[in-house]
C-alpha positions in Angstrom: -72.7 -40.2 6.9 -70.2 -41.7 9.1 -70.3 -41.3 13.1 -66.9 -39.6 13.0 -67.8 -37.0 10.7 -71.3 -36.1 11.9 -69.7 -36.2 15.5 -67.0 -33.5 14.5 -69.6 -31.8 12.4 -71.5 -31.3 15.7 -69.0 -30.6 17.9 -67.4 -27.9 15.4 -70.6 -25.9 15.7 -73.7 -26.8 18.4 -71.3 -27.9 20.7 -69.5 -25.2 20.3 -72.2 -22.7 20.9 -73.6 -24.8 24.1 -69.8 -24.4 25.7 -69.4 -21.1 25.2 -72.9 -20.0 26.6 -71.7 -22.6 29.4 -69.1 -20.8 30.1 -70.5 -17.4 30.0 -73.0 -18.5 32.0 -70.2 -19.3 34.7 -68.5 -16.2 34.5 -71.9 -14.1 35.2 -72.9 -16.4 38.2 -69.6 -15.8 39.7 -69.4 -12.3 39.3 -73.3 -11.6 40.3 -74.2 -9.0 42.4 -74.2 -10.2 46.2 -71.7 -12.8 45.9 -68.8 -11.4 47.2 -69.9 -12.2 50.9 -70.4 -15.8 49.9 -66.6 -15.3 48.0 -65.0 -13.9 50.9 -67.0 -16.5 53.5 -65.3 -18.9 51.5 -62.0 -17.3 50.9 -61.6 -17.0 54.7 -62.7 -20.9 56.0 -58.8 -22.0 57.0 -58.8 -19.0 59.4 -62.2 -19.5 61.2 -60.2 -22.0 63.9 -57.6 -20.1 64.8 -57.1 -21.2 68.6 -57.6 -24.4 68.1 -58.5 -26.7 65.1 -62.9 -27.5 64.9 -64.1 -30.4 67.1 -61.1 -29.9 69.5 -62.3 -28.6 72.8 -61.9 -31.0 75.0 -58.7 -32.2 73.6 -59.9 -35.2 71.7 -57.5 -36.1 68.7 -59.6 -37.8 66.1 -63.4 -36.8 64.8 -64.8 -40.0 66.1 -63.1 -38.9 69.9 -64.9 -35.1 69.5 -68.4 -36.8 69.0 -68.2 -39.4 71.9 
């Protein structure tokens, strides 16, 4: 058999099946129970700063400036 035809031959039905339990196995970790706080933790990071932008408070204007 040639590798072309036993690679489609695979892909047309193993691969298939390991894909789709992939992604169902995507869809239920997202939508477990509990992780809407770690969703909405997420979904709020740009507005955790709202002052002033992280690093910031003695005015420095780069990251390596904020460490020192």
């Amino acid at each position: 058999m040639e590798t072309y035809s036993f690679m489609r031959e695979f892909a047309d039905s193993w691969m298939l099946l390991v894909l789709t339990l992939f992604f169902v196995g995507v869809v239920v970790w997202a939508f477990r129970p509990g992780s809407g706080k770690e969703h909405s933790d997420t979904a709020n990071i740009p507005f955790r700063h709202e002052d002033q932008p992280a690093g910031t408070e003695d005015g420095a204007t780069c990251h390596k400036e904020a460490r020192t």
